[in-house]
Structures are given as C-alpha cells and as structure tokens.
N, C-alpha and C positions, 0 to 999 in steps of 0.2 A: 600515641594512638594512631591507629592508621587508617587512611581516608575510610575504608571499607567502613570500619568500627563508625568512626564518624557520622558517613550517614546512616548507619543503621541508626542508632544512638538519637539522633536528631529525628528521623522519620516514627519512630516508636513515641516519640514524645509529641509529636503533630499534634496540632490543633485541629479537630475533623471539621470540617467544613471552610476550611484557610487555604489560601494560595500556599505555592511552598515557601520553603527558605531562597533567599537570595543568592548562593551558592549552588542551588541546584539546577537554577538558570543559566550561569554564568559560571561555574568554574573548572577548567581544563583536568582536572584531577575526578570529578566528580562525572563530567562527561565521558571521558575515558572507561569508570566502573559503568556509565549507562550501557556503553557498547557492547562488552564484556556481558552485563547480566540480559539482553535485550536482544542487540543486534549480530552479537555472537552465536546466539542460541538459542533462537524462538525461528519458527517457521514463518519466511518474511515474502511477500506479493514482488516479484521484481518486474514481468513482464508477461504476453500475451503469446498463446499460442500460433495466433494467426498474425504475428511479427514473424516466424521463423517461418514462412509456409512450406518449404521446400527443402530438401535434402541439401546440406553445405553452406544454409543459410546457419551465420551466428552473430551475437551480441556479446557483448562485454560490458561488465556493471563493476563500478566501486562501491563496495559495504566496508567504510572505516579504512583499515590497512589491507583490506580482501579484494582481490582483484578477482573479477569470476568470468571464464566464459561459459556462456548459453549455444548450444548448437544443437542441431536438427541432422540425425545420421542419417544413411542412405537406409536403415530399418527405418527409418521415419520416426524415432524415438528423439525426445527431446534431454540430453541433458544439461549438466552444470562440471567444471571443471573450471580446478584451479588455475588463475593463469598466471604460472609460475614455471618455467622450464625446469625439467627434473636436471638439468645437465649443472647452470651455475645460477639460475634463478630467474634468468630476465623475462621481461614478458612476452609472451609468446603472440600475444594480438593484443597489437599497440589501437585500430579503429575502434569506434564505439561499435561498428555493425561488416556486414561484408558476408561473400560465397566464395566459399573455397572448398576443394577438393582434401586437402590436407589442412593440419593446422602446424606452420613451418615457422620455428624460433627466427628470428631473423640476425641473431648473433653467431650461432654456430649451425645454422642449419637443422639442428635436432628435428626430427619430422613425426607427426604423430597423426593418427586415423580420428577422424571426428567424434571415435566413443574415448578417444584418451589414449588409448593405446601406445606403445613408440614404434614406428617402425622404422625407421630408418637415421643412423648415425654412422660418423665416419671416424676412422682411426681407434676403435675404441679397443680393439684386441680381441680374439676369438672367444676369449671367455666371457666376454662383456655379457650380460644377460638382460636384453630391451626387454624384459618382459618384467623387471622389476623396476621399473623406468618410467611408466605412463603417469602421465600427467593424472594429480590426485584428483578422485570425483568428490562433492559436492553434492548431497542430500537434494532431491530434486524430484516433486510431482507438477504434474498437470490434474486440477479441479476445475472442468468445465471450459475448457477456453485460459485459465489462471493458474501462473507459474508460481509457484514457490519453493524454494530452496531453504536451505537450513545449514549454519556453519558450525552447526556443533558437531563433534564427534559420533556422540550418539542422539541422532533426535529425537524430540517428542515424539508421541503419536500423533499420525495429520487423521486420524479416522474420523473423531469425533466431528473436529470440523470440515472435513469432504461432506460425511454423513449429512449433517445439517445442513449446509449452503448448498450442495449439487442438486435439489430439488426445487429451489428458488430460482438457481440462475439457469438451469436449462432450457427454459423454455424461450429463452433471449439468445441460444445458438451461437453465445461467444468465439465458437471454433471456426464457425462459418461468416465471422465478418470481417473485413479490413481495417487499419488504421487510416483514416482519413483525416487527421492530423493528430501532432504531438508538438508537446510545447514542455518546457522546465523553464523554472524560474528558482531562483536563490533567496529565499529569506533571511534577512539579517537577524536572528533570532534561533532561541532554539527551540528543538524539536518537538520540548511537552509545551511549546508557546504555542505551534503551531498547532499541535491536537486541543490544546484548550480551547482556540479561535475556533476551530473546527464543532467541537464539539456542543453549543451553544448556538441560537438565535435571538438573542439576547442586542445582539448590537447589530442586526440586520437592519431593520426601517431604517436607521438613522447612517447607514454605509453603505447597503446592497441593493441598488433603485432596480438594477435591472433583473436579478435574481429574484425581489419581491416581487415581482409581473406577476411569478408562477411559484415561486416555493412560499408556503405559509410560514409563518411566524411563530408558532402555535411550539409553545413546547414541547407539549404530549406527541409532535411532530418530529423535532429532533436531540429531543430528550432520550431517557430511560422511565419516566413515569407518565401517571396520567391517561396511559391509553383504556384500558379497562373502562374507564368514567368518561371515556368521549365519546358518544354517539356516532358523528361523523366517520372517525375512524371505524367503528365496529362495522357500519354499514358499506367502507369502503373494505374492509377485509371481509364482507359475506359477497359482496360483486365480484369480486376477486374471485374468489375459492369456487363461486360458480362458474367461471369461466377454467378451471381448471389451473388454477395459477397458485402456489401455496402463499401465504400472504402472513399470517399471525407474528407478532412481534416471538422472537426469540433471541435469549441473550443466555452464553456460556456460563455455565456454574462458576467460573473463576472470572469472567468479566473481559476475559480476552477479546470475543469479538459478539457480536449481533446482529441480528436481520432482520428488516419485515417491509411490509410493501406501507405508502405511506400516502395518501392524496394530494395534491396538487390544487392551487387555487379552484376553484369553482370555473370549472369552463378551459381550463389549464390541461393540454399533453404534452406537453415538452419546456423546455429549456428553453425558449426561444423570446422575443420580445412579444411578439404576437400573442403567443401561448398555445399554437398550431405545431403539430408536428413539422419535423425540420426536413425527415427524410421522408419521402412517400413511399419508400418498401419497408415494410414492418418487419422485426426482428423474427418474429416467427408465426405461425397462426394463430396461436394462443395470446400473443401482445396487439394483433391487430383489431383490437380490444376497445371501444372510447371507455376513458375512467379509468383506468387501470394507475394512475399515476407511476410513482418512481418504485422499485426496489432500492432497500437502500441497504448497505452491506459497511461492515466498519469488523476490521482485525488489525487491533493493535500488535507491534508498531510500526507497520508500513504503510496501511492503507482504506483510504473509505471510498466508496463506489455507489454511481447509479445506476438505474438500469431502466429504459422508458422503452415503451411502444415503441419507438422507431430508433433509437442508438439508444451507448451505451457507450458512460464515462469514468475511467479508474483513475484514481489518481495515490500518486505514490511517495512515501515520506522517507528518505536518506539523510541522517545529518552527516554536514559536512566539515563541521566543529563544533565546537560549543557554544558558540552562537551563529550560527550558519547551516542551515536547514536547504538542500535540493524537493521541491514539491515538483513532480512528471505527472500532467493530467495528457490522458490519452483518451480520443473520443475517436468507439470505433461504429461504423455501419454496415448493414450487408453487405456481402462480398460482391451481389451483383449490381450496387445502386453504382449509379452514376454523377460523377462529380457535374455539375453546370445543368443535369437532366433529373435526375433525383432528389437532389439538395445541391445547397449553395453553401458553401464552405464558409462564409461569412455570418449567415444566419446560423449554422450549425454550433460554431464554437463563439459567439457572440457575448454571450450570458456568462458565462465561466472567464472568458481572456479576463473578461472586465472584474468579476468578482472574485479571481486569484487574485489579481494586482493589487483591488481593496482590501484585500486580507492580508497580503503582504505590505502593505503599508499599515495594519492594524498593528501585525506582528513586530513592527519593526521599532515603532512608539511604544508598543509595550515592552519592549525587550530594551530599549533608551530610558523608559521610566525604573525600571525593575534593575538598572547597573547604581543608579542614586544609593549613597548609603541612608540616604532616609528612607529607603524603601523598606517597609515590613509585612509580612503575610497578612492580606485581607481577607472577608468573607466572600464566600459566592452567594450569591440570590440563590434560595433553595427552589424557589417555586420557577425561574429562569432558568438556570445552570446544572441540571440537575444532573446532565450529560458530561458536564464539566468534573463534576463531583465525582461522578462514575469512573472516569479517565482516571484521576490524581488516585483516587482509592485504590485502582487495580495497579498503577506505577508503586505506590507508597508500599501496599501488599505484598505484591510480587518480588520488589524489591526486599523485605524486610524477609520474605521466605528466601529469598537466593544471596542474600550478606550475609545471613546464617548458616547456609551451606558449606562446608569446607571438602566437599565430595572432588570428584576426580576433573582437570583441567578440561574449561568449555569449549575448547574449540580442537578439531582435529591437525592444527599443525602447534598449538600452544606451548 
C-alpha cells in the first residue's frame, strides 16, 4: 500500500470530531504528501507589496524544495520566478532580499532582466536561443497590498477569493504602508499544530495575559459559529457597515479561507497593553473609526491576518519539516508615520512578540506529547474549538478529494 493510499484510507475512516492520527503530525512520508497536495498547489500569502516598493527591489522565499524569487520590474509589476538558473541550476539569488538591476547567476554569470527574461551569456554559440532560456515564472497576483503565488502548473482560480477579501481589506490601504518590523520564529511542531493553536481561544486566559488586555475569548469571536446568536457581534457589524467598512462574517464554500470584522475588548483599539491605539496615523479615513475592532482574515495554508484602525498584522505559515514550522508576523503602518513620533516600536509589536513565543511554546508540548506512542486521537470541545474542527475538516476534506485525484503532475517542474 502506498503512503498516498494510506492516508486516504485512514482519513475516510476519521473520527469527526477527533484530533488526527499520530502519523499525520509526525511522519516524514506523510509531510512530504502535505506539500505535494497543499503547498504545491493552493494559492499561498508569501509577502507584501509595499516590501518590494521600487523597481529592482527583490525577495526570495523557500516553499519545501522551491526556491522563488519576488521582484518589482522597471514596469512596476511584481512577479515570482523560479530561482533556479536555466543554464546548470544553481541559485541565482542566494540573499533573502536586495536591489538589483539585473538578476546575475553568480556561477556562470548567466544574466537575466527582472521579468525572467536571459539576456546575456557567454560562449554559448550563435545558435544558442536566450529566448528559450528565462528563468521559469511562477503564478503570481497582488490582492490589495497581498502577494500570492502558486507552484502548480495550472492554478486555481484566485477570482473568487480577490472578489471577496478586496472589499474588506481596502479600506486599510496595505499598498500605501511600510514594514515597521518583521520577525520569524521556528516552531518545533508541525504545521496543522500550528493552525490548530491558531485556530481556537480555548487556551488563551490561562497563556495569553497580554493578548487577553484586548482580544476577547469569546468563541463566536474566533470560531466559525455562534455569531448569528450574539448580539454584541451583530451591533459591532451594523457600526461597521455604517461607517462604510464591510464587516459580516464570511467563510468559502469549501472552507479554505474566511473573513469578518470582529470587536475587541470593551474600550479596546489595538493590540497594545493599554488598549490605545499604537500608531496615531490611521490606516485610512474609513478606519479612523473608534470601535471598529480587528478584520480578521484566515486562508489556509499560509496565513491569518489583522487588520485595526491604525496597523496591520500578517502572519505567514511555511513548514519547514515535519515537525518544524517557519511562522513570519509582519506589522505594517502608514507609509508616512514616523518611528519615535507616531508610534514606538516597542508598544507596537509588544502584544504579538510575547504571544507568538507562548504559542510556540504551546506548539512545541503539544507536538512532545503527540511523538508518545500513547498518544491517541482526542476530542475537541465543540462549543470551544469549533475553529479547530473547521481546519481538520477542510485538511481531512481536501485531502481525501486530492489522494483521490490521479489527474496530471502538480507542480510545474514535477
């Protein structure tokens, strides 16, 4: 039987409402098919528009064995290319970031135009043809300020999800602010550990002192249920909607991602200890708003996002084995606030350093309990983990429709 088989076989036979099997946390065979059905082939959040601001600026990302760079051409279009020399393979930009005019192999000098193109090699013979030669693109939009790429051959449609989120997040002018810090941290866990931890406040009071200041606890909060029958919420989505903000919970027919604007403690605008906004230049006119609490945005499997009156925080999920998880939380502000005069960098990202770190140490006991072989799939709290539930069903799902697939190889160099 072969692993594929395997988990299909095992995930059809799931217990609905169970953690998974032990194998699917932990084993190098089974991580491997996540990448393959997930990170190969779903339209994934890698970065920000206003990281590349300018013509020549680029980035460079690992997804599994994919090496990608991000570049900004002199048309100001942003794309993705593989970074892979067409000539014997090596990488063509070894920096995570950098401005360059050309992007030049550093083994053989192979040279290429920031949209991929080759232009220039040496000794290759008159007939050589650089026009069959450029460095292979990478599936690649900008939604609102939010990069995402896609390493399949042929991608999904991003329509549906543009459609939906680009109405929510515009009014927060992601294109028009800076990074005012960036931060990674590595989890010793994997990656459906990390969306689980995520996906639930179920174990906040008793781990997140500085987070609970300002985010409720309230499942119907960072659940999938329960909003309908909350009051609170309903009259936080009519203040919204009157101030021109779209607000209403929404979540994709298949489960992939969701959005809705969500209140914040009583007296709560920010992330902060206080519960005061952090930046004094508001995101847009429309957020300079009191009450407007958080947007909250989740597209599996890269990434969940805030988005408040005054910044705005992404944060992005790469595994980096099978038990080892990259989370990047990047908080950005107006482009014209001023660090030491608009906000203080230390109030800003205060609330998060501290409740990544407890999360990654959540993740990391759970991922040490979960190698035991006395470990066996438990229940979730329906009326707590409802979010939780939601995650596992649309992996278990998703997956059970793409192990049945034997259609054409996912990825464009496979």
């Amino acid at each position: 039987m072969t692993i594929r088989q395997k988990m299909l076989d095992e995930l059809k036979n799931r217990r609905d409402g169970f953690t998974l099997a032990r194998p699917f946390y932990t084993d190098p065979d089974y991580f491997r098919v996540d990448m393959e059905n997930f990170y190969y082939r779903d339209w994934l959040f890698v970065a920000h528009d206003c990281e590349l601001p300018r013509p020549g600026n680029y980035l460079t990302i690992q997804i599994g064995d994919y090496s990608v760079i991000l570049t900004r051409g002199r048309d100001k279009v942003i794309r993705a290319l593989h970074n892979s020399c067409r000539h014997r393979g090596s990488r063509v930009c070894a920096n995570e970031k950098g401005t360059t005019a050309k992007l030049v192999c550093p083994y053989h000098q192979w040279t290429y135009d920031l949209d991929g193109s080759l232009q220039y090699v040496r000794h290759m013979g008159e007939d050589f043809d650089k026009a069959q030669y450029g460095l292979k693109p990478v599936h690649c939009e900008s939604i609102e300020g939010y990069i995402f790429i896609c390493l399949a051959e042929h991608a999904p449609d991003i329509a549906p999800l543009r459609d939906r989120i680009a109405p929510y997040i515009a009014p927060h002018n992601i294109r028009e602010t800076k990074v005012a810090f960036k931060s990674s941290i590595v989890e010793k866990g994997n990656w459906k550990l990390v969306w689980e931890n995520n996906r639930e406040c179920y174990h906040c009071a008793a781990n997140h002192p500085e987070l609970c200041r300002t985010y409720p606890e309230a499942a119907s909060v960072t659940g999938v249920q329960g909003m309908a029958d909350d009051p609170e919420i309903q009259a936080h989505w009519a203040h919204c909607e009157a101030g021109g903000l779209e607000a209403k919970f929404f979540i994709n027919p298949d489960g992939q991602f969701r959005i809705t604007r969500m209140p914040l403690i009583p007296g709560a605008e920010s992330y902060t200890m206080s519960g005061q906004r952090a930046v004094k230049k508001p995101m847009g006119p429309k957020t300079n708003v009191a009450g407007i609490g958080a947007l909250l945005l989740f597209h599996y499997p890269t990434t969940w996002n805030h988005f408040l009156g005054d910044h705005a925080i992404s944060f992005r999920v790469l595994p980096l084995g099978p038990e080892e998880t990259e989370v990047t939380t990047t908080w950005m502000v107006p482009k014209d606030a001023v660090e030491g005069i608009d906000y203080d960098l230390e109030e800003l990202t205060h609330v998060w350093t501290f409740t990544n770190d407890q999360d990654r140490q959540i993740v990391e006991e759970n991922a040490r309990g979960i190698r035991s072989p006395a470990y066996e799939p438990g229940p979730y709290c329906e009326e707590d983990e409802g979010g939780v539930m939601q995650f596992v069903e649309w992996y278990a799902n998703t997956s059970i429709s793409r192990l049945s697939d034997t259609a054409a190889p996912l990825s464009i160099v496979a």
